[in-house]
C-alpha positions as CSV (number, residue, x, y, z in Angstrom):
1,X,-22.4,47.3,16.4
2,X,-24.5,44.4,18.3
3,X,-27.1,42.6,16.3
4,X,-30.7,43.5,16.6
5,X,-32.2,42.0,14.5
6,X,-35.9,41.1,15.6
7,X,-37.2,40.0,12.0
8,X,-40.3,37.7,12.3
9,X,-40.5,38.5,9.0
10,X,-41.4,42.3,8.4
11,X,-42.3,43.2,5.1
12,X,-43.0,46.6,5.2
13,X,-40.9,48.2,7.9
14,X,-36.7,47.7,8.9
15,X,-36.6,44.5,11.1
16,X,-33.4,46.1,12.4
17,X,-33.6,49.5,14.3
18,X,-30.0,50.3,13.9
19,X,-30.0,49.5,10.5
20,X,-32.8,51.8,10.4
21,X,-30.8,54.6,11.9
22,X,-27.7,54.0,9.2
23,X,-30.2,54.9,6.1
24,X,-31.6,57.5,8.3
25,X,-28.1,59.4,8.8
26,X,-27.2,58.6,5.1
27,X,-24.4,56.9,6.6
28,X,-23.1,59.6,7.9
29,X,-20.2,57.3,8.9
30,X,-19.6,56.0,5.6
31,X,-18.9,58.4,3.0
32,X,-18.4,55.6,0.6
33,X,-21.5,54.3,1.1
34,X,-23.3,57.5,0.8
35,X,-21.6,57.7,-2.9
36,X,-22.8,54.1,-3.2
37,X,-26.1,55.0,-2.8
38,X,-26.1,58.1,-5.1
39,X,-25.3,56.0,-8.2
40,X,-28.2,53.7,-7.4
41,X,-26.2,51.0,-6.2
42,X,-29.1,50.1,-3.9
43,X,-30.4,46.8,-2.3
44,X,-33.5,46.8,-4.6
45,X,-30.4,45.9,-7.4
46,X,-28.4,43.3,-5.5
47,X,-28.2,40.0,-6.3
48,X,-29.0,38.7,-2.7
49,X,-32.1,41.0,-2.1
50,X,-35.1,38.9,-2.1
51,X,-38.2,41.5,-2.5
52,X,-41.4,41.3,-0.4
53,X,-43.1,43.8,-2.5
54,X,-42.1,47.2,-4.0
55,X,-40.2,48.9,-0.9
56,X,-39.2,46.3,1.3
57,X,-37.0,43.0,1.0
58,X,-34.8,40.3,2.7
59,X,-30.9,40.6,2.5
60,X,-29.7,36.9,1.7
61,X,-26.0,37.8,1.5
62,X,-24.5,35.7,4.1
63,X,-21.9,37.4,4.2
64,X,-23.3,41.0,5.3
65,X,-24.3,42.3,8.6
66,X,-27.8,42.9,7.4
67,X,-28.0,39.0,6.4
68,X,-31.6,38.0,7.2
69,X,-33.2,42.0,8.1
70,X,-35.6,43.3,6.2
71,X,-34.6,46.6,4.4
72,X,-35.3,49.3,2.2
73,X,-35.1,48.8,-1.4
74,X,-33.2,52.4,-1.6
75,X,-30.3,51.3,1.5
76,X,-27.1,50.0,0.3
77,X,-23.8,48.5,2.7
78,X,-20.5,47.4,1.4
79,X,-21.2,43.5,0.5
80,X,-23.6,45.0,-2.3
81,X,-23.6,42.7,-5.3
82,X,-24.2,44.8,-8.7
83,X,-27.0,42.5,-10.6
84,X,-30.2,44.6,-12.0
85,X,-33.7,45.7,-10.7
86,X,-35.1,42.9,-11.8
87,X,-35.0,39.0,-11.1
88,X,-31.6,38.3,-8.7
89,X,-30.1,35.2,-9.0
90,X,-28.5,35.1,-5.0
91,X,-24.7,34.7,-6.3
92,X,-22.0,36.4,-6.4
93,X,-20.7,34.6,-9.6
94,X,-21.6,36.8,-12.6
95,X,-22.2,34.4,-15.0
96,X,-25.4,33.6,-13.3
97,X,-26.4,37.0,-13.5
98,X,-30.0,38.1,-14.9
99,X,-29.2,39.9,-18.6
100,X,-32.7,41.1,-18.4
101,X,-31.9,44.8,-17.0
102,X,-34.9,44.7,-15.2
103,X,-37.0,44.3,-18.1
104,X,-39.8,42.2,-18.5
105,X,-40.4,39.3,-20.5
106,X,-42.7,41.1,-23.1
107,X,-39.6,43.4,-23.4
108,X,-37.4,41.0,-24.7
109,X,-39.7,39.1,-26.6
110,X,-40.5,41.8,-28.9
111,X,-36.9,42.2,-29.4
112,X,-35.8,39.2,-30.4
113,X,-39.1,39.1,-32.8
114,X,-37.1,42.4,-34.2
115,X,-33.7,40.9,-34.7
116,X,-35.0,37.5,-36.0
117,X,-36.9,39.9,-38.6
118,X,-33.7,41.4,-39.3
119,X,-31.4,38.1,-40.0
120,X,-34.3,37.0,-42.1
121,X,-32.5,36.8,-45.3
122,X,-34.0,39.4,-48.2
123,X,-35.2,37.8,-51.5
124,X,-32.6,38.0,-54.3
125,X,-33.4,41.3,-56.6
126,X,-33.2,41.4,-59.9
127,X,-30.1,42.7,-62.0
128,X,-32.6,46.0,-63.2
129,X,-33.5,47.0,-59.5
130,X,-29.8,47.0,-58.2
131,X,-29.4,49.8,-61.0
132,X,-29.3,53.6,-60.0
């Protein structure tokens, strides 16, 4: 496959036509990408997809052959790297992964509000209210 690649950087269309042409097939080529895809594992949730807005991104994975196009958050190729829908760290070492499930920060505030509520520790009861 040659490299066309003509991204001035596109932010709402493919910057590659033949890339283009692999999502439209559904990688017909593939099959394991095509499974890929099914179970979400989709550029929108790699690690090395740098969003331009809600459909369309950069791939920053050096090491795939859509390094540098713009692409659908919904396409998918082999060098996919698992992270979330939400913030991507641009690694493939997981320890620098987002925990964050794609959640926002309101999300997660509230829920550490709920746990700290919980390890609060309860006032001491009296002998008479332990009894049954």
């Amino acid at each position: 496959m040659s490299h066309k690649n003509q991204n001035l950087i596109c932010v709402d269309r493919w910057s590659n036509p033949e890339t283009k042409a692999i999502y439209a097939s559904q990688w017909c080529d593939q099959p394991e990408l095509r499974v890929q895809h099914e179970n979400g594992d989709q550029c929108g949730g790699c690690s090395f997809f740098a969003a331009f807005n809600a459909d369309w991104g950069l791939c920053c994975h050096a090491e795939s052959r859509h390094h540098l196009e713009t692409v659908f958050e919904h396409f998918t190729c082999k060098d996919y790297v698992r992270e979330c829908w939400g913030p991507h760290s641009f690694t493939k070492d997981t320890g620098f992964h987002c925990r964050c499930g794609g959640e926002p920060s309101e999300y997660w505030d509230k829920t550490i509000s709920i746990i700290r509520q919980c390890e609060t520790p309860r006032p001491e009861t009296d002998e008479n209210d332990r009894q049954t």
